[in-house]
N, C-alpha and C positions, 0 to 999 in steps of 0.2 A: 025507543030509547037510543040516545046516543052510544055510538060505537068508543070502547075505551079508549086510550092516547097513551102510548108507552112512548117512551126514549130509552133506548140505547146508549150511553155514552160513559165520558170520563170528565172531570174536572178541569183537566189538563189540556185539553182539544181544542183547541180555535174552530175547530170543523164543529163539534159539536156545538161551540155557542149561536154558530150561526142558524143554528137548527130551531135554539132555547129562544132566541131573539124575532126569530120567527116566532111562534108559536104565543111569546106577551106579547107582541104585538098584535095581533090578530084575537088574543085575550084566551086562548085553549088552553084548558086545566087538561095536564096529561102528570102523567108518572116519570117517578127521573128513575132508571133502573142503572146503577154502577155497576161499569164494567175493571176487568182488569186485564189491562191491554198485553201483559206478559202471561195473563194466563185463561185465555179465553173461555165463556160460557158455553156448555151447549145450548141455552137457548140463543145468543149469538151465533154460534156457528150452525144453528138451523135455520134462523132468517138472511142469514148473511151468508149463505154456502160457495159464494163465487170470490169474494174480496175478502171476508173473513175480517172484515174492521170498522170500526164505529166511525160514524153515529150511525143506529137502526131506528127508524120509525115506525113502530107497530101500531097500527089505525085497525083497531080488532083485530083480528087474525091476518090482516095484510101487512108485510114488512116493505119499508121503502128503504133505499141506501141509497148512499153517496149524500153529499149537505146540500148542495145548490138543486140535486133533484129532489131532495127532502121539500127545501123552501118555496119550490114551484107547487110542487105537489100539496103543500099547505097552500098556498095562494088561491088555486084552482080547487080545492074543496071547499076552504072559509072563503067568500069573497069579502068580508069586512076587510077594511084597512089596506086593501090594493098594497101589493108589492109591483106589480107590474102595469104601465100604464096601457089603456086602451087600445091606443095608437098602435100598427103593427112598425112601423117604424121606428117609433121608440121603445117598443116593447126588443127589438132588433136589436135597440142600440144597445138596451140592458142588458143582453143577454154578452155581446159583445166584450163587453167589459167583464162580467164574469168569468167568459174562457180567460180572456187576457190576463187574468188575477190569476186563475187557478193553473194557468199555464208556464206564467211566468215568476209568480213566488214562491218556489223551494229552493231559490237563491236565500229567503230570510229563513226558513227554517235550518239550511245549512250553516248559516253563521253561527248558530249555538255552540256544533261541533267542529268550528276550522278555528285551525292559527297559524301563523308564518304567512306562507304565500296564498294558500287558499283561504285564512280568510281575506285576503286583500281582494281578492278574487270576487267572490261571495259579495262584500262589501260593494263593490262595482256594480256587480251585475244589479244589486239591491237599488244604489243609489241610480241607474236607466231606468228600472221599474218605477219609481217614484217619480223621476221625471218626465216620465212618456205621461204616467197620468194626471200631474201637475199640468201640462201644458196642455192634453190633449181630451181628459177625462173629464175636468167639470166646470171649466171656462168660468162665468161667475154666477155662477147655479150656488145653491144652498146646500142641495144633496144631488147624485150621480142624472137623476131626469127631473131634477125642478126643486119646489117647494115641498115636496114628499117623498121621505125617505122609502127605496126599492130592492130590490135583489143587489143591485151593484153593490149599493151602502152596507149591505152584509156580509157581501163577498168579502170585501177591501178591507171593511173595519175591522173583522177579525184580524187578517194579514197585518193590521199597522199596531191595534191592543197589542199582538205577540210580538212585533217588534220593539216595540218600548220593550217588552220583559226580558229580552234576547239581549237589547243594548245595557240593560243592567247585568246581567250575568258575566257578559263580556268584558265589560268597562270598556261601551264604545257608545258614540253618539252619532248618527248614520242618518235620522230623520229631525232634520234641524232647521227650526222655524225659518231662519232667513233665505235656508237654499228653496224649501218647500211654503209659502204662506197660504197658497190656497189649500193646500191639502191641511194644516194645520188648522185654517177655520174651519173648514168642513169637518176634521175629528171631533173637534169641539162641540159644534152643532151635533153630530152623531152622540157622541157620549152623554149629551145631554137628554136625552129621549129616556124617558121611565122606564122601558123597555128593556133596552140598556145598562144606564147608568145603575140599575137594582139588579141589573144579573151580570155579575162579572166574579171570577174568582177572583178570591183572597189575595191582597196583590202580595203581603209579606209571604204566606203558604206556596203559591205558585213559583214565587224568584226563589227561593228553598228548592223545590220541588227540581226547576231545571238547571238549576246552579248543579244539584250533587248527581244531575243526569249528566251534567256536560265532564263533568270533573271523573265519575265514573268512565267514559266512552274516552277521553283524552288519555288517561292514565291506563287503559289496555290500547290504545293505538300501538 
């Protein structure tokens, strides 16, 4: 008998989607278990004793954390639908990009809560991130290592879904076709995958959801 498939997460998490996107793709019936990120479960804080934060991956009694070790860790149990190619070279390159992502985007998460100088700031440092990987990330590839979407394509595309949500809360426009057009086809191609395109939240619930977080965190600044 197959071992059960929990998730850990919240609605609101780009980390978490990247987990969910995993998992239709690869086609794995699991359980969505809602957390609440200000007031934590002890069944989270018993699989999650170190970080204390979603997404948790319960594969029966095994807890996985962090998203991109989540997504590996799906890839290397289900081999269906490869996230990672063959090649130890390109499997290199994937992974590459992933630090690069998760290294360098909480420049976009801090834009929700700057204004004045920092966010111009914020905004800058956003618009080098998009540019390093415009020029340098998928040359005229369709997805991050070819014709099939990988771990990069999941990293990334959560990062750029939340920033469209960011740039509407804000009333700013940061990721704009004519500075970025490969990265633009490439969202498109991504958002297009059943995968995806069926599992995204609510986009009017979501811009609510961080609109009256940004407007909360500004107004005790």
């Amino acid at each position: 008998m197959a071992e059960v498939v929990k998730l850990l997460g919240a609605w609101s998490s780009p980390f978490v989607f990247r987990v969910i996107w995993a998992l239709k793709i690869k086609g794995i019936p699991y359980e969505f278990i809602e957390e609440d990120v200000t007031n934590k479960s002890p069944l989270l804080l018993k699989n999650n004793p170190v970080l204390k934060k979603i997404p948790v991956l319960l594969h029966g009694e095994k807890p996985v954390c962090e998203s991109m070790i989540i997504v590996e860790y799906i890839d290397e149990i289900w081999p269906q639908n490869p996230l990672l190619p063959n090649d130890p070279y390109e499997r290199a390159l994937a992974r590459f990009w992933v630090k690069f992502t998760d290294d360098k985007c909480s420049s976009v998460w801090q834009i929700s809560l700057a204004q004045g100088e920092e966010l111009e700031k914020r905004v800058k440092e956003t618009v080098d991130l998009l540019q390093t990987v415009e020029e340098h990330g998928l040359g005229e590839k369709k997805f991050f290592g070819g014709d099939n979407v990988g771990i990069a394509d999941i990293a990334f595309g959560a990062v750029i879904h939340w920033l469209k949500i960011i740039e509407e809360i804000v009333g700013i426009k940061v990721f704009e076709a004519h500075k970025f057009p490969r990265l633009h086809e490439w969202i498109e191609n991504f958002m297009q995958l059943p995968a995806v395109k069926e599992n995204l939240p609510d986009w009017d619930w979501i811009v609510s959801y961080f609109k009256s977080h940004r407007e909360e965190r500004l107004a005790s600044a």
